[in-house]
N, C-alpha and C positions, 0 to 999 in steps of 0.2 A: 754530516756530509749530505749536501742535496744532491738527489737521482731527477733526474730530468724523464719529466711526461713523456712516455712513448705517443707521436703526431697520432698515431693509429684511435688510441686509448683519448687522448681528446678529443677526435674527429667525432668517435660513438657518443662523448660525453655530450659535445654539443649539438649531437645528433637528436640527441631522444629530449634535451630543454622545450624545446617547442610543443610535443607530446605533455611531457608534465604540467606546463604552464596551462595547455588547452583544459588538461585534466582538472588543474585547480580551477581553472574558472566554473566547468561543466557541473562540480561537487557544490561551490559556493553559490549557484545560482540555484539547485537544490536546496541549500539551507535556507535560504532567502525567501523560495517560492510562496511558504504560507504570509510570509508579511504580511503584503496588501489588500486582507481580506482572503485568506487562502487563495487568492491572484484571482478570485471570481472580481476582476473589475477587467473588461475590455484592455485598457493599458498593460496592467497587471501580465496577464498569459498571452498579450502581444507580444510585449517584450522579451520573454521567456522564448516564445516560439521564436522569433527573428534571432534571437543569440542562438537558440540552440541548432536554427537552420542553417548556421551561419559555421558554427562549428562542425555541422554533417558536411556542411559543403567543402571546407579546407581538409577533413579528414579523409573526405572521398580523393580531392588533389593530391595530397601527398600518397593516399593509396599504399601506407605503412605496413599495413597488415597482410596485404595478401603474398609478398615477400616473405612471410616467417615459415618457418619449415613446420612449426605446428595451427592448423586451423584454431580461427577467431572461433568465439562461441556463437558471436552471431551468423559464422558461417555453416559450423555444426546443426542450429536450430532455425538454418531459413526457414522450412515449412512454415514455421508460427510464425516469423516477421511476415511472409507472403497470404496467409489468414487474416492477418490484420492490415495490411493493404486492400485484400479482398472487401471487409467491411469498409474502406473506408469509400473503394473506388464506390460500394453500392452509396453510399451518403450521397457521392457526385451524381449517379443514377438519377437520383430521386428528385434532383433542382432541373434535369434537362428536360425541357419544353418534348412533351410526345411521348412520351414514354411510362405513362402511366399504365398503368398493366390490371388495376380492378374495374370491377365490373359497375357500372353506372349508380348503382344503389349505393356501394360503397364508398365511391371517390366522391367528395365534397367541390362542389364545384362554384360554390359562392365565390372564392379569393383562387379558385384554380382555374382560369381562364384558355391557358395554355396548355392545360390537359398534365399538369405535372402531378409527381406523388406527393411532393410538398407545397404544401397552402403556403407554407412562408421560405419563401428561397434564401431571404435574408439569416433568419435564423439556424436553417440547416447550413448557410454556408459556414457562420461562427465556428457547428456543429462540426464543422470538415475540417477546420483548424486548430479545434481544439483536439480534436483527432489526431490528425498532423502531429502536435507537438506530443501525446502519449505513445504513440508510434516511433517519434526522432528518441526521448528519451530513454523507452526501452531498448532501440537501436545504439545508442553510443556508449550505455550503458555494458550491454554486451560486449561491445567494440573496444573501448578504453579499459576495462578492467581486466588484466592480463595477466595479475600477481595476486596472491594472498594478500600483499599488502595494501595492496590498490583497493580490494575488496572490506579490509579493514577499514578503511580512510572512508570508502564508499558510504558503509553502515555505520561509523560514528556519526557522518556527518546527516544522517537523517533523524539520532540519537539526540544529535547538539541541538538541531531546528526542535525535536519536540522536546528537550531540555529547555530551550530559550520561550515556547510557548508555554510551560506549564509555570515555570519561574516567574513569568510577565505576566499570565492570566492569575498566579496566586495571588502576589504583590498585589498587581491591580485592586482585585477583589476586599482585603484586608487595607488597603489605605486609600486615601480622600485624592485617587484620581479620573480626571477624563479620560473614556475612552474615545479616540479618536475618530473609532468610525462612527458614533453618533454622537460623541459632544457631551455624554451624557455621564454620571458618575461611574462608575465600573462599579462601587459596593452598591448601587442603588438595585443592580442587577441581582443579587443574590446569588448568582453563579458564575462559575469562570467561565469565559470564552477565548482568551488570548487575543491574539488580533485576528480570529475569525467573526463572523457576523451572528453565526450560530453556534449555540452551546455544543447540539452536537456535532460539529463540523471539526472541533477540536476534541475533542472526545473521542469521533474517529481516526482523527492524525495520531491520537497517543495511544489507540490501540498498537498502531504500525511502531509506533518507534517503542515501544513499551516489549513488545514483542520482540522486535531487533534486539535491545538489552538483552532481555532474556538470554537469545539468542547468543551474543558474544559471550554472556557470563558460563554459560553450557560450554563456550569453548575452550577456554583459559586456563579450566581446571580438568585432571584425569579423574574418572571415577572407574577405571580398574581398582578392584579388592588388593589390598597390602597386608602383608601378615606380619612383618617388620617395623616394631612399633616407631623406629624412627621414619620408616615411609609412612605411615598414617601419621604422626604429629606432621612431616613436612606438607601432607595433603591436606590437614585441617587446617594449617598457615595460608595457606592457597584460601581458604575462604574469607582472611580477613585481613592480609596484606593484598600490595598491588597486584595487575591492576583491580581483581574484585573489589574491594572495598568501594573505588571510585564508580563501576557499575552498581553494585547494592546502594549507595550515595544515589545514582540518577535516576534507578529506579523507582526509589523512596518517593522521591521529590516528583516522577511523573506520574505516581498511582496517585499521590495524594490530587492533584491537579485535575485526574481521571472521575475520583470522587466528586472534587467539589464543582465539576461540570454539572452534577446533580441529574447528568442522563441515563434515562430509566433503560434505554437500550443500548446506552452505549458499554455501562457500566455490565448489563445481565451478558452482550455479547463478551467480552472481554472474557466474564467468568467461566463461561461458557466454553471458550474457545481454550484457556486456560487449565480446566479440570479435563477436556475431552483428549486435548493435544501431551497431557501429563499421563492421562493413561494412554496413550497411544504411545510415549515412547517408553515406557516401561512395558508393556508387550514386546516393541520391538528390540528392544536391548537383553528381552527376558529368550527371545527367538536368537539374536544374534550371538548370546551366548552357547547355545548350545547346536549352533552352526559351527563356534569356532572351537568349540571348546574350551571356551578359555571363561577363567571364574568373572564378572564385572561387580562391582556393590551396587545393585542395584536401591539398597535403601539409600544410598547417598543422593542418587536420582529423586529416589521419591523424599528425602528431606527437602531437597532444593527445593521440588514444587509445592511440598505443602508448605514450608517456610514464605513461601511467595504467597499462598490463599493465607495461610495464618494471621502471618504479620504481617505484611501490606497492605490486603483488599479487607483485613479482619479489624485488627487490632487498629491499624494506623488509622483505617477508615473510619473507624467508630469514632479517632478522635477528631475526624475532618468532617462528618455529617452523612457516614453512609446509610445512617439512619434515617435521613431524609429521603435518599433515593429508592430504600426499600418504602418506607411510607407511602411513594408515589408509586411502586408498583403496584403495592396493594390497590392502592383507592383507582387504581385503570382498570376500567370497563370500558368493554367491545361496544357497547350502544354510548357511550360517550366518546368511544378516541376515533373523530373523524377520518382517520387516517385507512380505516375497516370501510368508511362509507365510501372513501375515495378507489377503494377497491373494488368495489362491486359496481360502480360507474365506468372504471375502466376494460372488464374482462366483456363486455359485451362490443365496445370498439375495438378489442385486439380482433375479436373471432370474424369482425367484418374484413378487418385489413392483416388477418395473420399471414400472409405472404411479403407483401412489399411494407408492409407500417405506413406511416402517416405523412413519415418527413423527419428527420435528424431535428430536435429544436422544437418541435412543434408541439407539444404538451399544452405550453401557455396559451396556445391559440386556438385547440382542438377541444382541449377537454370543459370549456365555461360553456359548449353548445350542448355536452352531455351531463354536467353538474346536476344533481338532486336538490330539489329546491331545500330541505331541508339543513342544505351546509351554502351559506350565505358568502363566507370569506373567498375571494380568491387567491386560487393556487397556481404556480408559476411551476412546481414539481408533483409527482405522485406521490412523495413519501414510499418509495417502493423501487430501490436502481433495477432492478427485474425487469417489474411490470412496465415501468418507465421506459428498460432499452426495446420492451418486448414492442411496444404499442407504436414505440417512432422508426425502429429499423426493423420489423419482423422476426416472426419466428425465424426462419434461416440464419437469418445473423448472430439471433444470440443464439444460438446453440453452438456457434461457431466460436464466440470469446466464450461461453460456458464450455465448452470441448478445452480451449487454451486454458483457461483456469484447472482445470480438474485435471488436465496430462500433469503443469507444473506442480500441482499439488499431489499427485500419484508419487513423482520424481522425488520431491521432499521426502517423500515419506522413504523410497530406495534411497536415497544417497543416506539417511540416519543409520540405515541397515546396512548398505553396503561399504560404505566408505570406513578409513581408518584415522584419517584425521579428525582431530575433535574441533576446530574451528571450524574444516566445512559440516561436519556432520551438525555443531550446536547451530549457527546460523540459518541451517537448511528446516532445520527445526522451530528455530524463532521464526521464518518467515511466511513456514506453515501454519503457527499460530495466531498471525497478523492478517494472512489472505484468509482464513478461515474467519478470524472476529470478524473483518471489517464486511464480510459476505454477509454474516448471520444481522449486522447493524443494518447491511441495507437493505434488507426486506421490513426497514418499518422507515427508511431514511434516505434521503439524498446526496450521500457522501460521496460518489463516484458522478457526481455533476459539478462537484468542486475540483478546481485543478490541482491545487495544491496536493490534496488526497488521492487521486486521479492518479497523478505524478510517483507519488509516494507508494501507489499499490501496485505499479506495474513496475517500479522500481523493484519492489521484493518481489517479484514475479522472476526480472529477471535475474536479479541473486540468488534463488533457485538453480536456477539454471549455469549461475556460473559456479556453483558448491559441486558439482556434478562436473563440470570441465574444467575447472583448473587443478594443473598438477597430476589430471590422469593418469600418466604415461610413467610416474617416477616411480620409484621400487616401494617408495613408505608410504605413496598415495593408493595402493592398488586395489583393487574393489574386489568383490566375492565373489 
């Protein structure tokens, strides 16, 4: 017998298609973003930016959200979108003719004729736009993700992009291909890059999405203590039927890809962030138990992670060449790794311009006038996203996206404690482990001047954030 669609029940259905379809695109341009060179090519993160400005602006038309009887999360957490407006509006500051605010000794006035903060207007304008678009992404991110589910779809699809880079940078690596962005043979390289230009560029994409795994796989399974030997067989199934199985499969495949990057920091952050974030949440779970009183197996906890340091950064590594990576940390010395010289050329121009910095962009043009004659090469980055944001927007600034990192990463660490669902608590957890690696990478690296990564990090910034707002209010989500 067919029942005929109540008009009402269509009308919502084909209500919310435009919302999903916007959503699919928003996700797929995500997966896509590292392509063309982690999108560090002008076209690359134009194009991103123009669809996703394009999508802010029909979201804002249709204006869906502020209709709903429960707050957006990006309406919960404007402060932080309005912080990061703040830095950007200062970027625009710093190209207006007049407004230079140091003191004569300081401000370079070779290429500053009009008294600006930025010798190069051109560059700091890029600088505004690439802003722009980590600003719109962390915005629609917030905005569009409204459901557990949504949030699942979200974090696969940053899983599948560093699935499809580690897959394509191994491949490559092991057979007789071109790599595209220089022509050149991919095994001639020795290391994987994926379609990034730098080893570690994809090294720190697969921090993020390596961490996300994690992440999901912490949620899928309960590690409450069972004294019922058929609940513990059905909990030990859980580790090797779906979906686990298909996360332990993608994380396999991205550690190994992590290794054979052959990055000396990308690989020690990773480990790093890994062992530190594995006892952090066996404190908090070792605390949350005896808040709730309720018994948890906390060894299962700690099986999972050291089943992760064992067998995939240990065992699997050893048979991928982690051996290599260690040999190369060894043989690094501080009077050989320029990256230490590059740093003691920069701390004496921050202390000149630690208010306003130098200009958004302006590295490549500022610092070959303070360069040590003894480092010949030129550098277009610091090797350093700190000193780098510090020296071209000022101290105020960064302490202002350091204040936003450090609240979201405070929050990770509450909702693991607070919350009761195991999908926001493990993902809040993966992401903690992701913003934490990819911070410790870029104190020796420029991974937060790539967009792709860029994208990717303040993506988990605000997934954070959304582990903590979705599902508040319901009875089984409720927090302590």
């Amino acid at each position: 017998m067919h029942i005929a669609t109540h008009p009402l029940t269509r009308a919502s259905t084909f209500k919310h298609r435009p919302d999903t379809l916007i959503f699919a695109i928003f996700v797929t341009l995500l997966f896509l973003a590292p392509i063309p060179a982690g999108a560090n090519r002008e076209w690359g993160w134009a194009i991103l930016l123009s669809c996703y400005a394009l999508i802010l602006i029909v979201q804002l038309t249709r204006n869906q959200y502020k209709i709903s009887n429960e707050e957006s999360c990006a309406t919960t957490h404007r402060i932080l979108i309005y912080s990061l407006l703040a830095v950007l509006a200062w970027q625009i500051i710093q190209v207006i003719p007049g407004l230079d605010l140091r003191t004569s000794e300081a401000a370079d006035t070779s290429l500053n004729s009009l008294s600006r903060i930025s010798n190069d207007p051109y560059s700091t304008f890029q600088s505004i736009l690439k802003t722009s678009l980590y600003i719109i992404t962390f915005v629609l991110a917030l905005t569009f993700i409204n459901s557990a589910n949504r949030l699942r779809i979200f974090c696969l699809a940053i899983i599948a992009s560093g699935l499809f880079q580690a897959a394509y940078g191994s491949l490559a690596l092991f057979t007789d291909y071109n790599d595209w962005n220089t022509g050149n043979h991919a095994n001639t390289l020795l290391h994987s890059r994926g379609t990034f230009v730098n080893k570690n560029h994809l090294a720190g994409f697969l921090e993020l999405s390596i961490s996300l795994c994690i992440g999901l796989l912490l949620g899928v399974f309960s590690y409450e203590k069972h004294d019922q030997w058929k609940l513990k067989t059905r909990f030990w199934l859980q580790l090797v039927l779906k979906p686990a199985t298909q996360l332990r499969l993608f994380l396999v495949i991205m550690v190994i890809a992590l290794v054979l990057t052959h990055s000396r920091m990308g690989n020690s952050a990773f480990f790093l962030s890994l062992s530190l974030t594995g006892f952090t949440a066996l404190l908090i779970q070792y605390l949350r138990n005896r808040k709730l009183k309720r018994r948890s197996n906390i060894k299962t906890l700690s099986f999972l992670f050291a089943s992760i340091i064992l067998v995939d950064l240990l065992v699997i590594g050893n048979w991928f060449g982690m051996d290599k990576v260690v040999e190369r940390v060894e043989n690094t010395t501080i009077r050989e790794e320029t990256r230490f010289s590059l740093t003691s050329d920069i701390l004496p121009v921050i202390k000149d311009n630690w208010l306003t910095g130098i200009g958004a962009g302006n590295f490549y043009s500022t610092y070959p006038k303070h360069q040590s004659e003894n480092l010949g090469a030129f550098h277009d980055h610091a090797h350093n996203d700190i000193l780098q944001t510090t020296l071209e927007l000022g101290i105020p600034a960064t302490l202002v996206l350091a204040a936003i990192v450090l609240y979201v990463q405070t929050q990770a660490l509450l909702i693991f404690y607070r919350r009761n669902s195991r999908l926001y608590r493990g993902i809040a957890l993966g992401s903690f482990m992701g913003i934490t690696s990819l911070s410790i990478h870029s104190l020796s690296d420029f991974n937060l001047q790539i967009p792709a990564n860029a994208m990717a990090f303040v993506s988990l910034l605000a997934i954070v954030l959304l582990c903590g707002h979705l599902d508040r209010h319901k009875l089984k989500e409720h927090f302590l």
